[in-house]
MARVEXSE-743973 format. One record per residue: z, x, y of N, C-alpha, C in turn; residue number from 1. Coordinates in nm, 2 decimals. Example, Ala and Ser with C-alpha at 12.3 -4.5 7.8 and 13.67 -1.06 7.14 Angstrom:
<atoms>
[[0.78 1.32 -0.57] [0.78 1.23 -0.45] [0.78 1.32 -0.33] 1]
[[0.71 1.28 -0.22] [0.71 1.37 -0.11] [0.79 1.29 0.00] 2]
</atoms>
This chain:
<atoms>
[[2.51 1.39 4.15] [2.57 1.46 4.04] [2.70 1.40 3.99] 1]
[[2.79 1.34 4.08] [2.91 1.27 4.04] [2.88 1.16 3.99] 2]
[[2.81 1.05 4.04] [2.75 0.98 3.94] [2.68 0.98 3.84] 3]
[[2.66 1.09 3.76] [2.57 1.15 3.63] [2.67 1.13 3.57] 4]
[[2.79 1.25 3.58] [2.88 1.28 3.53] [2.99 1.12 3.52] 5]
[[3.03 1.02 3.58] [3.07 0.91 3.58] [3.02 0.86 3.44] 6]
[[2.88 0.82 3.50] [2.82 0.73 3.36] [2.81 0.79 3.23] 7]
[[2.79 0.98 3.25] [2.81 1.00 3.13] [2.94 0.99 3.02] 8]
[[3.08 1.00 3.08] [3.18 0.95 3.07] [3.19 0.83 2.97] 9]
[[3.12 0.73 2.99] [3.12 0.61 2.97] [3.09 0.64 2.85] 10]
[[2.96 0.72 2.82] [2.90 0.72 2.67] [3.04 0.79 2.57] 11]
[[3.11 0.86 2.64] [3.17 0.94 2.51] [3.30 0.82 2.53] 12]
[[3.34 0.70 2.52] [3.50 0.63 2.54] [3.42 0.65 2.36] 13]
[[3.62 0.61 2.32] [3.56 0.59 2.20] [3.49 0.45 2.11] 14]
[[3.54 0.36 2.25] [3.45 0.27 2.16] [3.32 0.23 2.17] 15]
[[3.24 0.33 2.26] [3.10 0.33 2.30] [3.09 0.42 2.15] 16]
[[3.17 0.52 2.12] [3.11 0.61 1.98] [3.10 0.51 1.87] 17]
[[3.24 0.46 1.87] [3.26 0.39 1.77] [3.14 0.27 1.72] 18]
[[3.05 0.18 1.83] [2.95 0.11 1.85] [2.80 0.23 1.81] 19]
[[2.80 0.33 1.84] [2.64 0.39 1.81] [2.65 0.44 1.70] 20]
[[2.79 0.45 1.63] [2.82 0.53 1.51] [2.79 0.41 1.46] 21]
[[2.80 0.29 1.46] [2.78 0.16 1.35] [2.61 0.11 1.37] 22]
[[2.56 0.18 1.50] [2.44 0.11 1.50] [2.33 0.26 1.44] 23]
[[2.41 0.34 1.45] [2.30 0.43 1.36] [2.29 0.44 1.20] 24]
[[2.37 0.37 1.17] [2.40 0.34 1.04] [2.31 0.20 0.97] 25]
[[2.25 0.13 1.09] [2.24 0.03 1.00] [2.06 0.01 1.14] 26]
[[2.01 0.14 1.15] [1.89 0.07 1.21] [1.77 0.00 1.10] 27]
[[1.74 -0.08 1.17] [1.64 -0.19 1.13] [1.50 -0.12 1.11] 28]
[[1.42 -0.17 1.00] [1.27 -0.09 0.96] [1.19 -0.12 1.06] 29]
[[1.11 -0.02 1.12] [1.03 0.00 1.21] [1.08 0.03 1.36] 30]
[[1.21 0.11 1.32] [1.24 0.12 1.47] [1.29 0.30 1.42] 31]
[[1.23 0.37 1.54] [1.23 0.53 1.53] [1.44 0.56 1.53] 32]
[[1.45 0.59 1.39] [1.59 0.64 1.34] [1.66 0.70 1.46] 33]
[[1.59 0.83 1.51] [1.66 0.91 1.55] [1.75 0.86 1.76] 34]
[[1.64 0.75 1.77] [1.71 0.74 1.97] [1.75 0.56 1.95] 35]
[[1.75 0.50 1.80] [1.79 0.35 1.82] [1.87 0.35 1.87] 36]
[[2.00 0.39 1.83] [2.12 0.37 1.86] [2.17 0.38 1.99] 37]
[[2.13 0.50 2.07] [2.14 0.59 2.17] [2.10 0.47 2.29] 38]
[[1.96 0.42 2.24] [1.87 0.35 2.33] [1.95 0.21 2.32] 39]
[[2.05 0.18 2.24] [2.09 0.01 2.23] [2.22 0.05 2.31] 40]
[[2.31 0.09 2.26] [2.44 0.18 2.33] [2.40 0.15 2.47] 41]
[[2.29 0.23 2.49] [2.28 0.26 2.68] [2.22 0.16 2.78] 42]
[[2.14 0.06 2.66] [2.14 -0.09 2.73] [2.21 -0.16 2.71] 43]
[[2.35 -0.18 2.65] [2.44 -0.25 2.62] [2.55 -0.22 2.76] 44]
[[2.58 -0.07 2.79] [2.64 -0.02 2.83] [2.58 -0.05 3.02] 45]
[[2.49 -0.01 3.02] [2.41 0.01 3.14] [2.41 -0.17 3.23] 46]
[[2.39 -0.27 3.12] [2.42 -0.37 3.12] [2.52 -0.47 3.16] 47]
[[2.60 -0.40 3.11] [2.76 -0.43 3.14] [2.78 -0.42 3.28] 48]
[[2.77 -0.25 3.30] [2.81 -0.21 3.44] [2.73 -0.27 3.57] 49]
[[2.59 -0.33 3.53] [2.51 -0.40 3.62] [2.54 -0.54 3.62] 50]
[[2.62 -0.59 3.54] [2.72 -0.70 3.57] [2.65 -0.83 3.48] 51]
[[2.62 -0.78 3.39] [2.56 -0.87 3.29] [2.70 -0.92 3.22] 52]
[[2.69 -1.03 3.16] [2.82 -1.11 3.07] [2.79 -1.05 2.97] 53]
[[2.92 -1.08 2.87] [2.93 -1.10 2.72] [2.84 -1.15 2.66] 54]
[[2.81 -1.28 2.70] [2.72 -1.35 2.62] [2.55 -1.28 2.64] 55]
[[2.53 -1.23 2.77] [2.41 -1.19 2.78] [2.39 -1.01 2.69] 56]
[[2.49 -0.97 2.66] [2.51 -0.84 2.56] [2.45 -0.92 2.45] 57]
[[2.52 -1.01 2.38] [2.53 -1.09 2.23] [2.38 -1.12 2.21] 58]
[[2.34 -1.15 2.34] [2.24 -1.21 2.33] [2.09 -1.10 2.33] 59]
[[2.13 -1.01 2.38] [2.04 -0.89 2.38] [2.01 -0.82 2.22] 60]
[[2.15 -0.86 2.17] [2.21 -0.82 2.00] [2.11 -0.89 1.93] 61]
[[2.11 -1.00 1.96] [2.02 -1.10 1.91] [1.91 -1.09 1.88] 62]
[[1.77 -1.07 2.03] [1.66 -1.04 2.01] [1.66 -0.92 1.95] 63]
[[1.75 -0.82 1.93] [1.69 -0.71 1.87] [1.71 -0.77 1.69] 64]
[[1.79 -0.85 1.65] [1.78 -0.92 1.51] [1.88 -0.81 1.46] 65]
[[2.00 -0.77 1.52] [2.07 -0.68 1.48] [2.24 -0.79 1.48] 66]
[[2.21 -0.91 1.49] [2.35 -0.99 1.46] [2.30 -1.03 1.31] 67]
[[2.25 -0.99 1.23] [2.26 -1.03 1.04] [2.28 -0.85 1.06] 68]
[[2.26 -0.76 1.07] [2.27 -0.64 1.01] [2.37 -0.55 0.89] 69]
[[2.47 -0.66 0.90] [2.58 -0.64 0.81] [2.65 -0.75 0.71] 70]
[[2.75 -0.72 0.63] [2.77 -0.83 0.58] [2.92 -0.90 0.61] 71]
[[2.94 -0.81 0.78] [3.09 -0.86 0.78] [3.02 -0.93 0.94] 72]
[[3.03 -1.05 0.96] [2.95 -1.12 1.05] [3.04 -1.05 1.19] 73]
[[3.15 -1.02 1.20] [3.22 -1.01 1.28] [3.20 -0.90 1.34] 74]
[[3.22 -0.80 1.26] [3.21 -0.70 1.31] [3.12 -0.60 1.42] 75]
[[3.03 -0.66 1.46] [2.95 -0.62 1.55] [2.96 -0.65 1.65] 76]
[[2.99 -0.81 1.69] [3.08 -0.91 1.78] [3.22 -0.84 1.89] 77]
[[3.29 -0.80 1.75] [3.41 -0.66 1.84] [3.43 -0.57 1.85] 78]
[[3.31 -0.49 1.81] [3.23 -0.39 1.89] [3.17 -0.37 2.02] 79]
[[3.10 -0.52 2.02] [3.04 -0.51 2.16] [3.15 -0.54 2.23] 80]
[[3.23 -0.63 2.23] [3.34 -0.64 2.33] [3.44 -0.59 2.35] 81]
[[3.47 -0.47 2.20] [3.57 -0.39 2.25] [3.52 -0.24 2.36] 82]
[[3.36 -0.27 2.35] [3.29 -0.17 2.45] [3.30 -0.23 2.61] 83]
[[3.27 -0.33 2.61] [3.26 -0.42 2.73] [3.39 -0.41 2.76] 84]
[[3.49 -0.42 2.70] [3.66 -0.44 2.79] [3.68 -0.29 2.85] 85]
[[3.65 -0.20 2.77] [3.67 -0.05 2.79] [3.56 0.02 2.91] 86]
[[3.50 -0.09 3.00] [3.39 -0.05 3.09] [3.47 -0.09 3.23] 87]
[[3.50 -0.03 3.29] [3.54 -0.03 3.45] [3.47 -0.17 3.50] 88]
[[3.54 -0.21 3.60] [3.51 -0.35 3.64] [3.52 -0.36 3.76] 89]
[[3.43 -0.39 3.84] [3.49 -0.45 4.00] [3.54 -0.53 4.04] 90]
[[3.54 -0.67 3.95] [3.67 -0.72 3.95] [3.85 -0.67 3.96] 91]
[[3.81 -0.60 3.90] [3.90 -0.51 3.85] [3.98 -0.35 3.96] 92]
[[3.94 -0.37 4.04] [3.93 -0.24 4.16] [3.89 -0.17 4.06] 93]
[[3.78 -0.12 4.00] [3.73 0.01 3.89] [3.82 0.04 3.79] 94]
[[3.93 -0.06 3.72] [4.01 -0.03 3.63] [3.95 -0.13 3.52] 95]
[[3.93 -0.08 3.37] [3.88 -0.21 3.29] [3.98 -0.29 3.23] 96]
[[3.96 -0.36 3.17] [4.00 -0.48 3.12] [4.15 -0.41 3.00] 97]
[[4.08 -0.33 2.95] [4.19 -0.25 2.81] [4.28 -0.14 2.93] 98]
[[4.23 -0.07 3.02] [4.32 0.00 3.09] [4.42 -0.10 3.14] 99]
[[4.39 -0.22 3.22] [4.50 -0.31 3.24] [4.59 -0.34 3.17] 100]
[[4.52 -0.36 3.00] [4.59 -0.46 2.96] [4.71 -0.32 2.90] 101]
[[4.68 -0.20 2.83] [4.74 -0.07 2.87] [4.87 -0.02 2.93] 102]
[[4.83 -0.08 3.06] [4.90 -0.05 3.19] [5.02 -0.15 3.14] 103]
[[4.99 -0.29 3.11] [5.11 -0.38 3.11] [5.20 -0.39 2.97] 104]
[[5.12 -0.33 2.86] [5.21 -0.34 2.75] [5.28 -0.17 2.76] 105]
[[5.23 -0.08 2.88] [5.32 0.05 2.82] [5.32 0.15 2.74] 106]
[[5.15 0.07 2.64] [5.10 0.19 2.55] [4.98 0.19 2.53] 107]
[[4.89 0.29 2.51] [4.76 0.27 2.45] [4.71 0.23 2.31] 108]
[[4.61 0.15 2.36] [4.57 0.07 2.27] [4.44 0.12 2.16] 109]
[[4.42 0.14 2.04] [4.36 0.18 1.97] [4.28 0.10 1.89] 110]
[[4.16 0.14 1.84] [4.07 0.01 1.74] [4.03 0.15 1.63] 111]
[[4.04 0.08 1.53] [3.98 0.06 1.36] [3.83 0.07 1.36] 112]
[[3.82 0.11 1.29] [3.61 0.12 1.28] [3.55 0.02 1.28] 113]
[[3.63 -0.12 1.18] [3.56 -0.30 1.23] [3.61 -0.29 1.37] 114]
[[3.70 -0.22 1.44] [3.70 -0.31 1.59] [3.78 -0.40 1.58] 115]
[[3.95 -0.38 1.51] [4.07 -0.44 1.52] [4.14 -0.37 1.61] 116]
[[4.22 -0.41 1.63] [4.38 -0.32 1.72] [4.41 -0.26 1.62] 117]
[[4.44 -0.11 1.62] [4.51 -0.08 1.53] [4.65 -0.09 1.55] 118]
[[4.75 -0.11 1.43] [4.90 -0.12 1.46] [4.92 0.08 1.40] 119]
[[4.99 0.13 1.52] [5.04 0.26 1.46] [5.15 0.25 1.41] 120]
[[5.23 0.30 1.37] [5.39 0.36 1.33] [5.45 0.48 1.44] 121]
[[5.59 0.47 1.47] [5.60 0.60 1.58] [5.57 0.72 1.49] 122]
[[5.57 0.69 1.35] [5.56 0.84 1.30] [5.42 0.90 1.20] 123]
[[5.31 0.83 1.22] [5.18 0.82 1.16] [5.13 0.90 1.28] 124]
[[5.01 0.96 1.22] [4.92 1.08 1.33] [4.92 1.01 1.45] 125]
[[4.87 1.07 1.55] [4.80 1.02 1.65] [4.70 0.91 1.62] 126]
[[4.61 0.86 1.66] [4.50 0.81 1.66] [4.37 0.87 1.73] 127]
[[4.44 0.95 1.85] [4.36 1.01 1.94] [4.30 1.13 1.91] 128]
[[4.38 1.20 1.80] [4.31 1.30 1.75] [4.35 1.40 1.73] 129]
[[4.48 1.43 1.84] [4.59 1.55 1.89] [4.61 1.63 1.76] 130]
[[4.67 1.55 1.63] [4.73 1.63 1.53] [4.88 1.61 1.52] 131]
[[4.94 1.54 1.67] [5.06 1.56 1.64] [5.09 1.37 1.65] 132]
[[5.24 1.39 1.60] [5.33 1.25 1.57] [5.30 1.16 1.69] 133]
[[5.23 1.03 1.71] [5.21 0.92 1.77] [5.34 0.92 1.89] 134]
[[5.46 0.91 1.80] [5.54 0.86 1.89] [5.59 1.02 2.00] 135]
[[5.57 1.16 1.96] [5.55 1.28 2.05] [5.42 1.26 2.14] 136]
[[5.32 1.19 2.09] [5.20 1.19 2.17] [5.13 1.08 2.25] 137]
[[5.09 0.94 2.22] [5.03 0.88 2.31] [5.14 0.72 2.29] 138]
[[5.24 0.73 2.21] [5.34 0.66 2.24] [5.43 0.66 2.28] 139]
[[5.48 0.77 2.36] [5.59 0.78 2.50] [5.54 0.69 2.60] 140]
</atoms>
């Protein structure tokens, strides 16, 4: 049961949302609308954690013919990798790659719907969603 609840975790980071939100938007003809995303997401994801590389993600992106899908070539590219950094690592003692990097700059790190860093202001919303002033909330 703890491990249900673990991996389900994983699905809701935001940049696993941010990734099925971009792949349901742009599924490919002849593939059933409603579980593509769900079903790419969870092999992307599932993949990761079974210790598949970056490149073997890209390359999964690939046979599905989902690296032309858009017209910003990039953008799908830092998606997958902003998913992949955000996935717990055993390298890592179970900490991932963005929690580290996190830990050493002092603040949390946020991404843009392409999958940039976003730059906040101390005095612009949260990002996380709170409602309240960035620098009252996840920039202390």
């Amino acid at each position: 049961m703890l491990q249900r609840d673990a991996i389900g975790a994983l699905f809701e980071l935001s940049t696993v949302v941010q990734l099925r939100n971009f792949l349901d938007a742009r599924v490919p003809d002849g593939e059933d609308d409603f579980f593509f995303a769900d079903r790419v997401v969870e092999a992307l994801v599932m993949g990761a954690m079974e210790g598949a590389g970056i490149q073997d993600l890209f390359a999964y992106v690939r046979e599905l013919g989902l690296d032309a899908c858009c017209e910003d070539e990039e953008r799908l590219p830092k998606l997958i990798t902003n998913v992949y950094n955000s996935l717990p690592s055993w390298e890592n003692n179970g900490w991932s790659p963005q929690e580290l990097l996190e830990r050493m700059a002092g603040k949390k790190v946020f991404y843009n719907e392409r999958g940039d860093v976003m730059k906040v202001g101390r005095n612009d919303p949260c990002p996380c969603g709170s409602g309240k002033k960035y620098k009252k909330c996840c920039g202390r």
